[in-house]
N, C-alpha and C positions, 0 to 999 in steps of 0.2 A: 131175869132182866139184865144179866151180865152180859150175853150177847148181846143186847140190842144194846147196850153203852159202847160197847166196843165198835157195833156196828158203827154207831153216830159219832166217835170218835176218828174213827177211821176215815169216813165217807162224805160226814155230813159239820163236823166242826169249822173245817177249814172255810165255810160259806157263811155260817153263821157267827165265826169269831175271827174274819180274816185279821193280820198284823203284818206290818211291814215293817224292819228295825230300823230304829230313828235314830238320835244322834249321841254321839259319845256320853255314858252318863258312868259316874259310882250308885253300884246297886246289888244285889245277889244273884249269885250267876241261875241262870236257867237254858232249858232248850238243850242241847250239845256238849253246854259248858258246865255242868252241873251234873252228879252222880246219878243214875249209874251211867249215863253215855261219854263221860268224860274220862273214863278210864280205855274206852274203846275208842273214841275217835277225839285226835287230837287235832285241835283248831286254833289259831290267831285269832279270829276275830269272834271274841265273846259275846253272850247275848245274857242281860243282864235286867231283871225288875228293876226303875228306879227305887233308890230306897237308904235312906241314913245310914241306916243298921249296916248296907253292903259294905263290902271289903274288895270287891272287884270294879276294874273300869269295864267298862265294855257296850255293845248297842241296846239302846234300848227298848224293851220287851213290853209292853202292855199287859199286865196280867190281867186274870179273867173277872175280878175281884181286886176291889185297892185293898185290902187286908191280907191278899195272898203272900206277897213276903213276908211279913208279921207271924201269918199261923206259920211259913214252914219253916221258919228260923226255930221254932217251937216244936215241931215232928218231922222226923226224917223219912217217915213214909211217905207223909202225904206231900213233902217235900220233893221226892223221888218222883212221885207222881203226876203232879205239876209239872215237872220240867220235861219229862216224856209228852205232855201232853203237847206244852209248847212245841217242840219239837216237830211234831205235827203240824203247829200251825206257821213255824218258819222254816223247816228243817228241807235240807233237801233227798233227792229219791231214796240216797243210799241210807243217810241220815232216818227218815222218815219209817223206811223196813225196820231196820231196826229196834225204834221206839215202838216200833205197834207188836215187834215179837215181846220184847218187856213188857210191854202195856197188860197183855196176853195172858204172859206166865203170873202177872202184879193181882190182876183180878180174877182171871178161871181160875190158878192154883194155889193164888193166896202167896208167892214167895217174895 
């Protein structure tokens, strides 16, 4: 079933979870701004869950789940993974390759 999440990842999230970043908030960084793609592309305009706990200002992210900042302040996998996904759902072309090559190696080869 790991191809077909990746399939729907890739193909089929963007339709059924679109997001548009909204306005200035402190929150935890996601998308771009968040590990692993934030050591590869560096950006100004951060994209952030709203959320107490954050430490960053930046646009704001709708996660997929309101308890998503919460669990990944708590795991840094699933942390990592979350924010590749976002990534997907705001990310642009270059951006978006990218995350789906992580996404890729995160769940085919477990790294």
């Amino acid at each position: 079933m790991k191809l077909n999440l990746l399939d729907f990842l890739n193909h089929g999230l963007s339709y059924v979870y679109p997001e548009q970043p909204g306005a200035l908030v402190r929150g935890v960084a996601t998308a771009h701004s968040a590990a692993p793609l934030n050591k590869i592309i560096i950006s100004e305009e951060p994209y952030v869950w709203p959320s107490g706990n954050g430490s960053v200002r930046g646009q704001a992210i709708t996660p997929l789940h309101p308890k998503v900042p919460e669990a990944a302040l708590k795991d840094q996998n699933f942390y990592e993974l979350m924010s590749l996904v976002d990534t997907l759902r705001v990310g642009r072309a270059r951006e978006k390759e990218i995350a789906r090559k992580e996404l890729r190696k995160k769940i085919l080869d477990g790294e």
